[in-house]
N, C-alpha and C positions, 0 to 999 in steps of 0.2 A: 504493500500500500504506500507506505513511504517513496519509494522510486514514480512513483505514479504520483503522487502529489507535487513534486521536485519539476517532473515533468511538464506538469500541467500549470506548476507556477511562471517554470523560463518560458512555455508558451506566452502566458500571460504578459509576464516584461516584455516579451520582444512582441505581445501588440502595441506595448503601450509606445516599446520605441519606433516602431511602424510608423505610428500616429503622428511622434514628435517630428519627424523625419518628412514626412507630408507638409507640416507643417510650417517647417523651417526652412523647408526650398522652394522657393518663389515658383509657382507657374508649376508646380512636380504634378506624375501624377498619379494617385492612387491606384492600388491594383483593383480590376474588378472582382465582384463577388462568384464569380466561377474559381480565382485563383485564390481563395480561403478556404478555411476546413469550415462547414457550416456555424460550430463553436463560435469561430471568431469574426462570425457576418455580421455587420451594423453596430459592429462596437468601437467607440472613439470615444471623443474626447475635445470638443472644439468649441469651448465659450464664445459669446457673443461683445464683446465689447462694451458697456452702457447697460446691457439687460437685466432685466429689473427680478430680482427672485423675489418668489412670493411669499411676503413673511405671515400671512395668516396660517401657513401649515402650523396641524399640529404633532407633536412629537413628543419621548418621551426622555429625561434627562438620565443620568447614571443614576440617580437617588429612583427612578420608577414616577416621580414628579412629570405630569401633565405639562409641558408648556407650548409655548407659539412661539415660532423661530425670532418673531420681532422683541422678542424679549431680548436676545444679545448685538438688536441692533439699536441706535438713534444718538448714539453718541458717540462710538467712535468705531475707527473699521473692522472688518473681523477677517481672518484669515480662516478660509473652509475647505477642507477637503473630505471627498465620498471617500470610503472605506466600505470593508464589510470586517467583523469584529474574527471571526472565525478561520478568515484568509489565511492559508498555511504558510505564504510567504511574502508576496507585493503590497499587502496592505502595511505589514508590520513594517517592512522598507520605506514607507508614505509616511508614517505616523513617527519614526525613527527620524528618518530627513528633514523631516518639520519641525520635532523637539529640536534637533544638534543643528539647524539654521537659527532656529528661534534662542536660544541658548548663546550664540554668538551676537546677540542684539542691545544692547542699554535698553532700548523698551521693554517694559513688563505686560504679559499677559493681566487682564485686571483693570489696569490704570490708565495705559497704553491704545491696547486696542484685545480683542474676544477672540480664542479660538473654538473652533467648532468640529468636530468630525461627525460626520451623519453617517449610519450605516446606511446599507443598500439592499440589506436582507431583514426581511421583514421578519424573519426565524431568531434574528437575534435577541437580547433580551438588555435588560439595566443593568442585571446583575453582570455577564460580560464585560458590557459597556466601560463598569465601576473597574473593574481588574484592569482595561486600556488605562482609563484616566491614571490610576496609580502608580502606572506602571510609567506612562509619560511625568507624572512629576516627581516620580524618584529620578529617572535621565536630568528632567531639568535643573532639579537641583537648587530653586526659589520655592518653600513651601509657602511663600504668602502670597503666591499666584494662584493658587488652588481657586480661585471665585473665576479666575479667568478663560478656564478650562469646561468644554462641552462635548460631551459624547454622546451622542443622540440614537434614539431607534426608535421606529416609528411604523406606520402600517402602510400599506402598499401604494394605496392612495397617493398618501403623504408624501414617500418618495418618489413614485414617478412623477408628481407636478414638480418636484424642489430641480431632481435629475433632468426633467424633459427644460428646465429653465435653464439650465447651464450646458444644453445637449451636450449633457455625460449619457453615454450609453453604453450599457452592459450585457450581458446575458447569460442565462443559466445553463449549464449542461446536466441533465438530471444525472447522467451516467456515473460522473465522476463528484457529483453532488458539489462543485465549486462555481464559481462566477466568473466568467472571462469579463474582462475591463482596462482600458487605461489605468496613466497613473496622470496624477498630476495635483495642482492646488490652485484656488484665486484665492483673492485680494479683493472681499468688497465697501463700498463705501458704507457711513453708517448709515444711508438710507436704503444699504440691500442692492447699490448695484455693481456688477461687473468691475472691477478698476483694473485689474491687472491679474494672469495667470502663468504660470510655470508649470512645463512638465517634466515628466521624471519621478526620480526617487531624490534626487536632492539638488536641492537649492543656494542658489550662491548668496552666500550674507548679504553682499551689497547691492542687489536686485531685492529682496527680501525688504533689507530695511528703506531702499526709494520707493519700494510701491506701498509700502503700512505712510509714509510721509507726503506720497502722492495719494493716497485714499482718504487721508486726514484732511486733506486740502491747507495740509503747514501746519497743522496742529500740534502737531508733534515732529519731533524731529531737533536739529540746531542749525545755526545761521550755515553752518559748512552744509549740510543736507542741501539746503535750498541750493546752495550754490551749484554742486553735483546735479543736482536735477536741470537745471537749465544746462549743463554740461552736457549731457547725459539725454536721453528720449527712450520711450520704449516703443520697442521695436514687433508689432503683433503676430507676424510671420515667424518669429523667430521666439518669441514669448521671452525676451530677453531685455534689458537695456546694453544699449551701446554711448559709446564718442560720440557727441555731434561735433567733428571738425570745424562745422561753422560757427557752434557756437562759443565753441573752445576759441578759435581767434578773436572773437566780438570778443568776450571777457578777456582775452591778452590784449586787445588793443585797447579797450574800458583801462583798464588797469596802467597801459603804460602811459594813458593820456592822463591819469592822476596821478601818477607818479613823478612826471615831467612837471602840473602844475603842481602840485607839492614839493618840488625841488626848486619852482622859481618863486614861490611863495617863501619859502625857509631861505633864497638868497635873497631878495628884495628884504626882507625881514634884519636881515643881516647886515644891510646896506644901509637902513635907516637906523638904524642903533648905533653904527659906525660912523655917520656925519654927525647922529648926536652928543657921542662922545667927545666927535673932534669942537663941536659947538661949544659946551661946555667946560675943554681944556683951553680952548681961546681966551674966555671970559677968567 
């Protein structure tokens, strides 16, 4: 059983890197659905930009507590990604990548901004749910973030509208009794929408922490952030930030034109203190 689970997990990564792969090359193009094993038909992974999830789902927390996904939004942004709790191997990779990106960050789950994982199996339960969350905040290693943390399960309903809003798509194989799926995560604002997505199993710190400071709209973050961000753009094809070359010059040339009046300003400066001293030795 083991070798068959092994199996059917490296399937599952290398859909998910299929997906990124598609993604990331402009103009590429998908294999049709003749060139997949039925398993892995119609399963991706391609947020929409802007799209608005819908926070009246309801769902259930680790505690087995009833709430509505708008419960961890309206103040600041939340970092979400699908999972399913039982996953033998890509999910734990997802929720692993997440903590050890998020672990490299000065913001605090809490204070900062909400994380969220929603299962995708309806078979799951709180109690599971409860053994993820602990298990994520022994990794992170901040017990005072414990409020910031969300492990959700919910009923089928519930996650097909939340999944069909981020068209994550997955699917079951009864055989092997597992879920083929992407992997990946967004970045939404606090009013629930799209801001930015990454795929994979892990996240690079400094994309991580410009899209929590680009979803905040400057809320969070320090003056150097902001700066980075005008440096910097994300890039949707690629689900990445990169250089903006042009904008990198604007700011060297911003800078050397205050540099230059800051140099003739401190010698003019320099030049009136020196006639007034000569002023003064005259007298």
């Amino acid at each position: 059983m083991k070798p068959l689970l092994s199996i059917l997990g490296t399937v599952a990564l290398l859909t998910a890197c299929c997906a990124l792969r598609a993604q990331t090359i402009p103009g590429s193009i998908r294999p049709s659905a003749a060139t997949l094993p039925p398993v892995l038909e119609n399963v991706g992974f391609e947020p929409a930009l802007n799209s608005q999830m819908p926070l009246d789902l309801h769902f259930r927390d680790e505690t087995g507590r009833d709430v509505q996904l708008r419960e961890f939004f309206g103040r600041k942004p939340v970092v979400l990604a699908f999972v399913y709790y039982s996953c033998p191997m890509l999910c734990d990779q997802i929720q692993t990548g997440v903590v050890g990106t998020l672990r490299m960050l000065s913001f605090n789950p809490g204070r900062d901004y909400e994380v969220v994982f929603i299962s995708f199996d309806s078979r799951d339960t709180p109690q599971i749910a409860a053994e993820k969350k602990n298990a994520a905040l022994l990794r992170f290693r901040r017990p005072e973030t414990v409020s910031g943390w969300h492990f959700l399960t919910g009923s089928k309903e519930s996650i097909e509208a939340a999944t069909h809003a981020a068209n994550f798509r997955f699917r079951f194989d009864e055989k092997s009794n597992l879920f083929a799926h992407a992997s990946g995560v967004m970045i939404l604002t606090a009013d629930g929408r799209i801001s930015r997505y990454f795929y994979g199993v892990e996240y690079p710190g400094r994309d991580m922490r410009l899209g929590l400071v680009d979803a905040s709209y400057g809320k969070i973050g320090t003056p150097i952030d902001h700066v980075l961000l005008f440096c910097y753009h994300y890039d949707p094809s690629s689900a990445t930030y990169s250089a903006s070359i042009l904008r990198i010059i604007r700011v060297g040339g911003i800078l050397t034109v205050l540099a230059i009046v800051g140099g003739i300003w401190i010698f003019r400066r320099r030049e009136i203190r020196a006639e007034k001293e000569k002023l003064q030795g005259a007298h």
